[in-house]
DSSP file (Angstrom, degrees, kcal/mol; ACC not computed):
  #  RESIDUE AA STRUCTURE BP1 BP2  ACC     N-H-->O    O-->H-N    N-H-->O    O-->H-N    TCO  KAPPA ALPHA  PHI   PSI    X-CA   Y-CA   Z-CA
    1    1 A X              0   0    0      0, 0.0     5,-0.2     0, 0.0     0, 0.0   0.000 360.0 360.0 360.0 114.3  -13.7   95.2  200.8
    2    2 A X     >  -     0   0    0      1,-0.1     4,-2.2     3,-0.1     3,-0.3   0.196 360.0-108.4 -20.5 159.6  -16.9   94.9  203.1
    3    3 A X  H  > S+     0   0    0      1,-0.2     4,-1.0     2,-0.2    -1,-0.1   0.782 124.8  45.1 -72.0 -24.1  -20.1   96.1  202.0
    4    4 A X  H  4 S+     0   0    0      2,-0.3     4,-0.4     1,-0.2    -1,-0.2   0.529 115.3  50.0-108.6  11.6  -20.0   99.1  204.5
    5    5 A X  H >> S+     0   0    0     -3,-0.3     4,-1.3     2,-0.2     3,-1.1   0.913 108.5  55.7 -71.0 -70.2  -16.2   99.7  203.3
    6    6 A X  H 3< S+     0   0    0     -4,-2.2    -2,-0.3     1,-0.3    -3,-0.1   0.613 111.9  38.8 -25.8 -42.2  -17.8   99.5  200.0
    7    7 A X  T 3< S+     0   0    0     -4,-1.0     4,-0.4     2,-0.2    -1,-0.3   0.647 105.7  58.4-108.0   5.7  -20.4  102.5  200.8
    8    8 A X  T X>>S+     0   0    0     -3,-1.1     4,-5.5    -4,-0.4     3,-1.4   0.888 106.2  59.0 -65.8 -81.5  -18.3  104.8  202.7
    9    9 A X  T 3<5S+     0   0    0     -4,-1.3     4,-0.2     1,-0.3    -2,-0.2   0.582 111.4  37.8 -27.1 -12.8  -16.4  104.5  199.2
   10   10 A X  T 3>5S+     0   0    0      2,-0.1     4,-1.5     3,-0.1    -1,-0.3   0.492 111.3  55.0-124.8 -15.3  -19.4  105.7  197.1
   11   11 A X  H <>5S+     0   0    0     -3,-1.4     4,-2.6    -4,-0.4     5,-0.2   0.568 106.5  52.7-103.1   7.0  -20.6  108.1  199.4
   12   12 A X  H  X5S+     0   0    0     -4,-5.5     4,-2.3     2,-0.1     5,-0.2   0.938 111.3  47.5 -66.5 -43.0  -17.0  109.6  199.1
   13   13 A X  H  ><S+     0   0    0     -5,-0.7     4,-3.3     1,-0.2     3,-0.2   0.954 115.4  49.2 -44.3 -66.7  -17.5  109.6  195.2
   14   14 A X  H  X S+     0   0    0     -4,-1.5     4,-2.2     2,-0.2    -1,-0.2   0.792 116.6  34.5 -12.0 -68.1  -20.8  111.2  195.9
   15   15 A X  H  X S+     0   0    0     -4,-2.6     4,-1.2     1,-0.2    -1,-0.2   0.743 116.2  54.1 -92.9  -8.2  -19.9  114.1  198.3
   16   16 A X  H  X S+     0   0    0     -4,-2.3     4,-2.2    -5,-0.2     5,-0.4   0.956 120.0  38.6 -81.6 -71.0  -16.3  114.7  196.4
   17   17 A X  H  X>S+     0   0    0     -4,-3.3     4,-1.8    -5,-0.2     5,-0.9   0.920 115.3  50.3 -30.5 -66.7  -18.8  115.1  192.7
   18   18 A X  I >X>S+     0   0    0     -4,-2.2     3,-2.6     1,-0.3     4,-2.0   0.914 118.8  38.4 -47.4 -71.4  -21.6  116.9  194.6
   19   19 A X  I 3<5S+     0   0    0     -4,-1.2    -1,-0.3     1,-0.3     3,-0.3   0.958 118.7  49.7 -49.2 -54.1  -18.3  119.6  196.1
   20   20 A X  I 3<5S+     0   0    0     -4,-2.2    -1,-0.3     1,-0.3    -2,-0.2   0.711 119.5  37.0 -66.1  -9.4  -16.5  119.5  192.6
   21   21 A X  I <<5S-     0   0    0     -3,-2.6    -1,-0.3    -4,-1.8    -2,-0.2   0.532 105.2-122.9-126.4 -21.3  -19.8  120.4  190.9
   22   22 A X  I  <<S+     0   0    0     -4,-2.0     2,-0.3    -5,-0.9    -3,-0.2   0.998  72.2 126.0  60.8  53.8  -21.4  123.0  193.6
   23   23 A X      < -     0   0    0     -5,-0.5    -1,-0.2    -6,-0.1    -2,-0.2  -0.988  69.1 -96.2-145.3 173.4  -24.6  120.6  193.8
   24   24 A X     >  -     0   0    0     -2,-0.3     4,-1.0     1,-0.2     3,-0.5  -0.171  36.3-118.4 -77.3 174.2  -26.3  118.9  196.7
   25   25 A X  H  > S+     0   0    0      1,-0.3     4,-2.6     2,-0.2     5,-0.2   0.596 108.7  57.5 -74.9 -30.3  -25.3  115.5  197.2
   26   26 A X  H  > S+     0   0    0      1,-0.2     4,-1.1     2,-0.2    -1,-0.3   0.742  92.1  64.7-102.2  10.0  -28.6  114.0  196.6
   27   27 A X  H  > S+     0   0    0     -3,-0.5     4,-1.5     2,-0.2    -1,-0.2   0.752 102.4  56.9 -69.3 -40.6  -29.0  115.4  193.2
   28   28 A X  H  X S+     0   0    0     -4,-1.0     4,-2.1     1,-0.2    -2,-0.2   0.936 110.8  42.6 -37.0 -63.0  -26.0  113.1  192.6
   29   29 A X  H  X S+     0   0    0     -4,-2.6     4,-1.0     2,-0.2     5,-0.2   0.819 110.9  49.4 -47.7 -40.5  -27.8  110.4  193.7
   30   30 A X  H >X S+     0   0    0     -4,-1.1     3,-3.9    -5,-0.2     4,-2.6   0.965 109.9  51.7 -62.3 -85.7  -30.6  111.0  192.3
   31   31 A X  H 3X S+     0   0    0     -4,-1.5     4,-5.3     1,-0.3     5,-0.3   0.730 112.7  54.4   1.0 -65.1  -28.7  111.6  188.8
   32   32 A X  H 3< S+     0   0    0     -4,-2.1     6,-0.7     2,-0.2     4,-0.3   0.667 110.2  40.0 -60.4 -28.7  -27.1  108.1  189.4
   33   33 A X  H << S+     0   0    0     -3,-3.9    -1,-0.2    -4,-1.0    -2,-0.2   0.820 121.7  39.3 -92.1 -37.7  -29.9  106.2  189.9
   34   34 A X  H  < S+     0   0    0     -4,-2.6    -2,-0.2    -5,-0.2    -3,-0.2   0.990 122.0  44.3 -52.1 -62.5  -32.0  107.8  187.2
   35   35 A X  S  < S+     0   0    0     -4,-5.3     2,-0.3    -5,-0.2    -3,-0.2   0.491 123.5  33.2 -96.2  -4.4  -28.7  108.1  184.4
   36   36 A X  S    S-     0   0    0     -5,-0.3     2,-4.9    -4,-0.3    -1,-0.1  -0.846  72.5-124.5-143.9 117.4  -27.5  104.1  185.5
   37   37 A X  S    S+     0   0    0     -2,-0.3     2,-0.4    -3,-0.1    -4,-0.1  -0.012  71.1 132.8 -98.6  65.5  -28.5  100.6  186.6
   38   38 A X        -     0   0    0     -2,-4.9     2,-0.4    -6,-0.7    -2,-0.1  -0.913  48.4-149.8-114.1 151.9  -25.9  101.4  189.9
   39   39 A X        -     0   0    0     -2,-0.4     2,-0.3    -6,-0.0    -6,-0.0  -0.701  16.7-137.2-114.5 138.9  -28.0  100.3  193.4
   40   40 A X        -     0   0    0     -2,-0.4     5,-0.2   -29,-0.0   -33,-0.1  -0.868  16.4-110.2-130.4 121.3  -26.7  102.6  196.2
   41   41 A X    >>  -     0   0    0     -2,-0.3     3,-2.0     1,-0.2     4,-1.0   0.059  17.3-130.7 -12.1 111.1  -26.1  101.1  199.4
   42   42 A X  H 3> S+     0   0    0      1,-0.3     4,-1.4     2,-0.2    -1,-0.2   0.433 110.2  44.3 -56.7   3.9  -28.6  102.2  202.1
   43   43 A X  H 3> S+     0   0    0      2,-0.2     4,-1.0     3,-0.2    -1,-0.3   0.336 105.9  55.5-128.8 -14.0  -25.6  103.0  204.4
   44   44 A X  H <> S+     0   0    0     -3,-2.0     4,-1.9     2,-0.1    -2,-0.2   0.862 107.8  54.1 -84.5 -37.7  -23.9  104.7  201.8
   45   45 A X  H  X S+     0   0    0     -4,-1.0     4,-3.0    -5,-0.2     3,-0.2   0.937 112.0  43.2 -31.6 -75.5  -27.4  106.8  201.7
   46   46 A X  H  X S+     0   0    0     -4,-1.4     4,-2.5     1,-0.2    -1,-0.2   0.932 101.5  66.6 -72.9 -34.4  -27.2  107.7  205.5
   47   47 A X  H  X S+     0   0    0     -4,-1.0     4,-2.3     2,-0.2    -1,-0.2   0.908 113.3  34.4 -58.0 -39.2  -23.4  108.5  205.3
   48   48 A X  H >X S+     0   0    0     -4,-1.9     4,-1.3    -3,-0.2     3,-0.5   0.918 111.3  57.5 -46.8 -84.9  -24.5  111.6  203.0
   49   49 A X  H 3< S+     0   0    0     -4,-3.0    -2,-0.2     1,-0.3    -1,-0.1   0.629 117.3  34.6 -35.1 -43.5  -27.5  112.4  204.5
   50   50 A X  H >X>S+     0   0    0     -4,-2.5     3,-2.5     1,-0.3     4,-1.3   0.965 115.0  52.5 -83.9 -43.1  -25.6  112.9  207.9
   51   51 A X  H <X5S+     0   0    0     -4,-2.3     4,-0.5    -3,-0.5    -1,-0.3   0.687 114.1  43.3 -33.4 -23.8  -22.5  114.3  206.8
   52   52 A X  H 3<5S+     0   0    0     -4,-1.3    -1,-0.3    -5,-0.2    -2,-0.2   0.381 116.7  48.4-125.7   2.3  -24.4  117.0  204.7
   53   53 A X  H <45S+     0   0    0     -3,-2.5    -2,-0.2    -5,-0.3    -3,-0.1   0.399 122.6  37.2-101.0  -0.1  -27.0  117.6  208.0
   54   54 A X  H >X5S+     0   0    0     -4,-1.3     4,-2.2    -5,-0.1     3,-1.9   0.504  84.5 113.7-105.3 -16.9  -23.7  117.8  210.3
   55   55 A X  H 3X<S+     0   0    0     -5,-0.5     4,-1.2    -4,-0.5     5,-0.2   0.544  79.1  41.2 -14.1 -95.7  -21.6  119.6  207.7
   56   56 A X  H 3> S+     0   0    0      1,-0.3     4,-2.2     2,-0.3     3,-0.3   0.670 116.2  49.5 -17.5 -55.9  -21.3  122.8  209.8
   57   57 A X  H <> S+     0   0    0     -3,-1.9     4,-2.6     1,-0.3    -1,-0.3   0.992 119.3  33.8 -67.0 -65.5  -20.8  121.1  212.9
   58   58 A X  H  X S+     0   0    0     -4,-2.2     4,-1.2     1,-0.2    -2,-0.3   0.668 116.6  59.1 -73.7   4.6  -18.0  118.8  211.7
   59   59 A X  H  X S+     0   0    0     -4,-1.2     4,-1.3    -5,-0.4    -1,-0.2   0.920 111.7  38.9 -72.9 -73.8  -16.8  121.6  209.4
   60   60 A X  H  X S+     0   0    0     -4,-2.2     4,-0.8     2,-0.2    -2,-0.2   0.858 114.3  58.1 -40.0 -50.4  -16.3  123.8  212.6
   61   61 A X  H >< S+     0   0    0     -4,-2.6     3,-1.3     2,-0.2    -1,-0.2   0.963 109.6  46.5 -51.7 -61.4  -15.0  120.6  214.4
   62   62 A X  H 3X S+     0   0    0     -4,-1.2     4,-1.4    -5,-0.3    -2,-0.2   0.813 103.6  55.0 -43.3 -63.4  -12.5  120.4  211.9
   63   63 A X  H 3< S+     0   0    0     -4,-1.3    -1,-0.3     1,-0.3    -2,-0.2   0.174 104.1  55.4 -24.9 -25.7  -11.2  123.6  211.6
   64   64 A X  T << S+     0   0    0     -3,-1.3    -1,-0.3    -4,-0.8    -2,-0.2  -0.099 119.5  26.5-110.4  20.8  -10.4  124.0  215.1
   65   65 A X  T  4 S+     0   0    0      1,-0.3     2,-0.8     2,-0.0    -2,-0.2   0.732  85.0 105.1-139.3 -33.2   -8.3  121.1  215.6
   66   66 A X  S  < S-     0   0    0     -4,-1.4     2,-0.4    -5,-0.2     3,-0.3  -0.634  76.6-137.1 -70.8 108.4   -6.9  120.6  211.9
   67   67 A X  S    S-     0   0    0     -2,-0.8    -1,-0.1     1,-0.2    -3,-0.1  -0.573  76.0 -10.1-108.2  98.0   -3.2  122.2  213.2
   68   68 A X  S    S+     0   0    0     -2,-0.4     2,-0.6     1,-0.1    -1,-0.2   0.309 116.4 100.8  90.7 -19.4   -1.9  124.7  210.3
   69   69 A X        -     0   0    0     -3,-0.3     5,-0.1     1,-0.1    -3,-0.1  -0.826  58.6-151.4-129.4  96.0   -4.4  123.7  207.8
   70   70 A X        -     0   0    0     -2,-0.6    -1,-0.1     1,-0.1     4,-0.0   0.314  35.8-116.2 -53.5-178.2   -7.8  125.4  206.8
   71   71 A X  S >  S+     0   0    0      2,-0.1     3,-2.7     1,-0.1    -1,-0.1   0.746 119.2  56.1 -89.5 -47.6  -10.5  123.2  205.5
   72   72 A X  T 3  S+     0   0    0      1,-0.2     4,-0.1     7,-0.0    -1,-0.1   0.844 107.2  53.0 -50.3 -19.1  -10.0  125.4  201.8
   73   73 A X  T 3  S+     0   0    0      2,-0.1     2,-0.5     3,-0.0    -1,-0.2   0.499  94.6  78.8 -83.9 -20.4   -6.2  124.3  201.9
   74   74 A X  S <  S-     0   0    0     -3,-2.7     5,-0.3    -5,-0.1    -5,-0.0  -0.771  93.2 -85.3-105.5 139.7   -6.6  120.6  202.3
   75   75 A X     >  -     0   0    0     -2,-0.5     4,-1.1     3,-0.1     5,-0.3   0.008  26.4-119.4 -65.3 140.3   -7.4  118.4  199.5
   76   76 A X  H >> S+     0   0    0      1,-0.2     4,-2.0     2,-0.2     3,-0.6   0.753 111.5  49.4 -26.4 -56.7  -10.9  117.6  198.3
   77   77 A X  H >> S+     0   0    0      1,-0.3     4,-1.5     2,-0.2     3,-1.5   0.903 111.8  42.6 -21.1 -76.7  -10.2  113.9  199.1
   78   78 A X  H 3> S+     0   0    0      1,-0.2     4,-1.5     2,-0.2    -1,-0.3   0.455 113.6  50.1 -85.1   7.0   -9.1  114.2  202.2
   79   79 A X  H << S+     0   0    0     -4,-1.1     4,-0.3    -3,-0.6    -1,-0.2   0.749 115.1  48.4 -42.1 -54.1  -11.8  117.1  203.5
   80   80 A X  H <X S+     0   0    0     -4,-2.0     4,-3.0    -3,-1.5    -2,-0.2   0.865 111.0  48.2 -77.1 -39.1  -14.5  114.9  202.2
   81   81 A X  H  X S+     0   0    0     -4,-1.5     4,-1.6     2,-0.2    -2,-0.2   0.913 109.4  52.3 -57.2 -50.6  -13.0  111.9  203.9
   82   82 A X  H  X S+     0   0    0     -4,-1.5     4,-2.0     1,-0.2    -1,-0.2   0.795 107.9  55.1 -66.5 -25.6  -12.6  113.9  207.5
   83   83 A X  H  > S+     0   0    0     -4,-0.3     4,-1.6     2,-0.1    -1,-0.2   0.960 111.8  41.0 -68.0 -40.6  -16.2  114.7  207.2
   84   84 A X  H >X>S+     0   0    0     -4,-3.0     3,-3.4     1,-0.2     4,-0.7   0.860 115.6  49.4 -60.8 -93.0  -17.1  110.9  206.8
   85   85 A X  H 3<5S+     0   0    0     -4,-1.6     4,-0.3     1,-0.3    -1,-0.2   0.410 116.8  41.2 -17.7 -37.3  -14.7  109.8  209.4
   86   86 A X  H 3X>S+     0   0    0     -4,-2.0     4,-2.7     2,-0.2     5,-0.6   0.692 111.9  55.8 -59.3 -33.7  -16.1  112.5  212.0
   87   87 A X  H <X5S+     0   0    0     -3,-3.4     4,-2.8    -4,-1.6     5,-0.4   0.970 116.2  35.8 -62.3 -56.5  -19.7  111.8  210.9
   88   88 A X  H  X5S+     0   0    0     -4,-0.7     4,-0.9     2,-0.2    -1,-0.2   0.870 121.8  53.7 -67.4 -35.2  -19.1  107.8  211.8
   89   89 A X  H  4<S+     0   0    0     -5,-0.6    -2,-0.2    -4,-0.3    -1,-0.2   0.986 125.2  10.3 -78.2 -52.3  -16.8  109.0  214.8
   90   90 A X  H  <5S+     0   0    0     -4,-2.7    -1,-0.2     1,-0.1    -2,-0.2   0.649 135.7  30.1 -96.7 -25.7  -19.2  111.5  216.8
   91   91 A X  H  <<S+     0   0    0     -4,-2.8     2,-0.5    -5,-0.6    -3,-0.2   0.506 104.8  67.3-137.2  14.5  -22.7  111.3  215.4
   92   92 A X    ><  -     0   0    0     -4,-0.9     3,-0.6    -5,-0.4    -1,-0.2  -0.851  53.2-177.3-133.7 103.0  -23.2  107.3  214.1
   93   93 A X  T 3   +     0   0    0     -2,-0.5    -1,-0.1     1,-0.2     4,-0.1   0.252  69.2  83.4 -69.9   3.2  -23.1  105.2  217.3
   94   94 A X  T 3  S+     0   0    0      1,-0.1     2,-0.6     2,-0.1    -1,-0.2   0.757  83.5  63.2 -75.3 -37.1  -23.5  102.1  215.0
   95   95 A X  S <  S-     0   0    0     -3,-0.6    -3,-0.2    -7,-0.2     5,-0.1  -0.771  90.5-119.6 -99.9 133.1  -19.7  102.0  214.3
   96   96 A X     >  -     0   0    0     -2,-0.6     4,-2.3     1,-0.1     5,-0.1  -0.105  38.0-112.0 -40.5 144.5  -16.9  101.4  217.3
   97   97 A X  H  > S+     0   0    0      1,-0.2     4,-1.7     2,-0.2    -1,-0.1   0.894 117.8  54.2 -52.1 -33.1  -14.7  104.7  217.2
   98   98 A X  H  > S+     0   0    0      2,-0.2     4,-1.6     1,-0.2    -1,-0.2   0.764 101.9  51.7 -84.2 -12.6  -11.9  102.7  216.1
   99   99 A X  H  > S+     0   0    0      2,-0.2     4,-1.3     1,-0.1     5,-0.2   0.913 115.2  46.1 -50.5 -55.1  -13.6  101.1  213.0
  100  100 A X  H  X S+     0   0    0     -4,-2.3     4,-1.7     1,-0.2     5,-0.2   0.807 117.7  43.2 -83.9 -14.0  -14.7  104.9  211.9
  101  101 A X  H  X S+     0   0    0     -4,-1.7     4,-3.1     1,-0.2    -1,-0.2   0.999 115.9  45.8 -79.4 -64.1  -11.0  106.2  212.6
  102  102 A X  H  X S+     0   0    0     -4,-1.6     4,-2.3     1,-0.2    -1,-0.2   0.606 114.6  51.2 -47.3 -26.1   -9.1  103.1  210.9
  103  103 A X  H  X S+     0   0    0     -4,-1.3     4,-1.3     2,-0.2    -1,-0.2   0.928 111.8  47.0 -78.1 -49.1  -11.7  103.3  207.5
  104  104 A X  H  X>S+     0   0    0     -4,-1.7     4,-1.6     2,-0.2     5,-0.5   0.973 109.7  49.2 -39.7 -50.3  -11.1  106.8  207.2
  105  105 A X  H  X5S+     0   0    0     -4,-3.1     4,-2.5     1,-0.3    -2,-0.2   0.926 113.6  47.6 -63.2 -68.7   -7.6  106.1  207.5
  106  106 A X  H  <5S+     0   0    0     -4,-2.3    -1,-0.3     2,-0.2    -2,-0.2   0.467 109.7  54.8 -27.1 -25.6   -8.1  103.1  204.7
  107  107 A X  H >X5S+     0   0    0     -4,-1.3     3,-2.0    -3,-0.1     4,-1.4   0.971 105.5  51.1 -39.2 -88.5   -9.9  105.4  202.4
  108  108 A X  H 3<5S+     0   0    0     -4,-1.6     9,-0.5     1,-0.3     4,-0.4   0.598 105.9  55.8 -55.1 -21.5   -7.2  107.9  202.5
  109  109 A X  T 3<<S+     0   0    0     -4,-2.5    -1,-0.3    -5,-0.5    -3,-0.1   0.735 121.6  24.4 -80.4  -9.2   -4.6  105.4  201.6
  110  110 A X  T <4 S+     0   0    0     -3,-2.0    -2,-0.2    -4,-0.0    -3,-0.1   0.519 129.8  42.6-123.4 -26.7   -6.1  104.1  198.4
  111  111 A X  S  < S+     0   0    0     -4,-1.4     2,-0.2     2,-0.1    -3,-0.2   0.289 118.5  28.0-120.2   3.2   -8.2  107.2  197.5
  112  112 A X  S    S-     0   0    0     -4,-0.4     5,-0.1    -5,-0.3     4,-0.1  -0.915  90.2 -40.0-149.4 171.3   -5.4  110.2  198.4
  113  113 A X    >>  -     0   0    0     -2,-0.2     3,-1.3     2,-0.1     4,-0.6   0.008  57.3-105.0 -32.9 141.1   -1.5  111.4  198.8
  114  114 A X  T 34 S+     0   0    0      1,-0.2     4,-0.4     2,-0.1     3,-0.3   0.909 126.1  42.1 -39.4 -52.5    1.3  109.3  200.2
  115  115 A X  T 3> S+     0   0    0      1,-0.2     4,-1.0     2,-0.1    -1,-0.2   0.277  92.7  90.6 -97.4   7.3    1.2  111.6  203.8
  116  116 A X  H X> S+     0   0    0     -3,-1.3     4,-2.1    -8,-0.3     3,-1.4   0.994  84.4  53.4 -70.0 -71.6   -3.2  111.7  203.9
  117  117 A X  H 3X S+     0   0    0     -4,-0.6     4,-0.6    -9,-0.5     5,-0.4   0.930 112.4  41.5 -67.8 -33.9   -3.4  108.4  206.0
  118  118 A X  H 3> S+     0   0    0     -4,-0.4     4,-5.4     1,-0.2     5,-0.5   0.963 121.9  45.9 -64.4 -39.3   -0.8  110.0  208.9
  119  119 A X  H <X S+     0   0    0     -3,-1.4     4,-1.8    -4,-1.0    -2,-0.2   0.948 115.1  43.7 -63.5 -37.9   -2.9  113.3  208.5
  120  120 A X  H  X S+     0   0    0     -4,-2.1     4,-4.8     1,-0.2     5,-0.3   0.980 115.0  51.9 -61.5 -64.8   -6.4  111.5  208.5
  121  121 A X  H  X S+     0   0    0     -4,-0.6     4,-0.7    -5,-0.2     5,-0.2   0.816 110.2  43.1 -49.7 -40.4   -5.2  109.5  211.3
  122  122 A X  H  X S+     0   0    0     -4,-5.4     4,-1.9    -5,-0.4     5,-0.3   0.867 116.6  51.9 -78.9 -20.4   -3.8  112.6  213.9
  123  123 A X  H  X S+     0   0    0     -4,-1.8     4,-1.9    -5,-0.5    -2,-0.2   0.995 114.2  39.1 -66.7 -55.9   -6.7  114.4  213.1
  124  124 A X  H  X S+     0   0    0     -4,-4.8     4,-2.3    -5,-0.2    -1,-0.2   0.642 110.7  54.0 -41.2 -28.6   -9.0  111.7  213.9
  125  125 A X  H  X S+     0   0    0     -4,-0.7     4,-2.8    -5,-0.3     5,-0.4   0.936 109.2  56.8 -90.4 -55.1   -7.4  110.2  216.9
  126  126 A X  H  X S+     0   0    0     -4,-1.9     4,-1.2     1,-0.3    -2,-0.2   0.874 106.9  44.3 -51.0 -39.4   -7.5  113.7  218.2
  127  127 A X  H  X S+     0   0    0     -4,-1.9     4,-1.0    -5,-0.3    -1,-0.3   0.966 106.2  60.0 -51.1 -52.4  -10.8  114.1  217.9
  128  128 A X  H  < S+     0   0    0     -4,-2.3     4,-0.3     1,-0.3    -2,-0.2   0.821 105.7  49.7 -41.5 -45.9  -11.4  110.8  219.2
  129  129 A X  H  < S+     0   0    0     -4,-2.8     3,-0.3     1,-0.2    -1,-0.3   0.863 113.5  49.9 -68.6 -24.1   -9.6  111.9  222.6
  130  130 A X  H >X S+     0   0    0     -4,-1.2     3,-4.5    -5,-0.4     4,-2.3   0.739  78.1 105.4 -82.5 -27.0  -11.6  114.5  222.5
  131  131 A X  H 3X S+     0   0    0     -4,-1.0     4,-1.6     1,-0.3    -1,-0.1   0.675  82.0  55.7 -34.5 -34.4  -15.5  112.9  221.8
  132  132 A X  H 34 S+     0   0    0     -4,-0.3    -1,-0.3    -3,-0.3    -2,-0.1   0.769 115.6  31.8 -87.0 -10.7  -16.6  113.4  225.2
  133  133 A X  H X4 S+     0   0    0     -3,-4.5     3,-2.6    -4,-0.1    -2,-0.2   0.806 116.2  53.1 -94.5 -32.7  -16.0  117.1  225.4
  134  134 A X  H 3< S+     0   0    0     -4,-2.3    -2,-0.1     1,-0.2    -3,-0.1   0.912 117.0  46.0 -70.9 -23.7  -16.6  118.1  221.7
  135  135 A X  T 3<        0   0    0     -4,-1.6    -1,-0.2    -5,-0.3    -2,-0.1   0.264 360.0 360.0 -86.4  12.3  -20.5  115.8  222.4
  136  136 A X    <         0   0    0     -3,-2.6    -1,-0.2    -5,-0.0    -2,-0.1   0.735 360.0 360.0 -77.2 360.0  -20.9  117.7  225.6
């Protein structure tokens, strides 16, 4: 696994505790670095920070597109996952769209339910058709 496969993966761990626990994301971190000699990625860093300053937005994003399926209805995983994967897709101009759609989808095959990677994937790819109106 790549290093930035590698922190996408830790800041899922992260924002899936932080949700399961009803506390911010960097109190996790914090916690982690204080309670263990575990280094966290700088890129695992900004994938919080921006998921959790876009929340609302890709929350909203989500919700209108996710076909049949609330955000409360879908599983923690793959929630936390569609927030990364939108975060990388619309608002981090470091990664090609098809890197952030295809890691999402690779998170959700190792880290969720047999039928998360097809779900991860239409959701994503829709968005993706969509990036220039949903950034207008």
């Amino acid at each position: 696994m790549s290093a930035r496969g590698k922190a996408r993966s830790r800041a899922l761990d992260i924002l899936f505790e932080a949700e399961q626990r009803s506390v911010a994301p960097s109190d996790v971190i914090q916690r982690r670095l204080e309670s263990t000699d575990q280094q966290i990625n700088p890129y695992t860093e900004e994938i919080v920070s921006g998921v959790v300053a876009k929340q609302p937005q890709i929350d909203e994003i989500l919700t209108t597109y996710a076909r049949g399926w609330t955000l409360e209805r879908m599983p923690a995983v793959d929630r936390i996952i569609l927030r990364i994967g939108t975060w990388e897709l619309l608002f981090n101009d470091d990664i090609p769209d098809g890197v952030a759609v295809s890691e999402a989808v690779a998170l959700a095959r190792t880290m969720s339910t047999e039928d998360s990677p097809t779900f991860v994937n239409g959701l994503l790819g829709t968005l993706q058709n969509l990036k220039p109106t949903l950034l207008a």
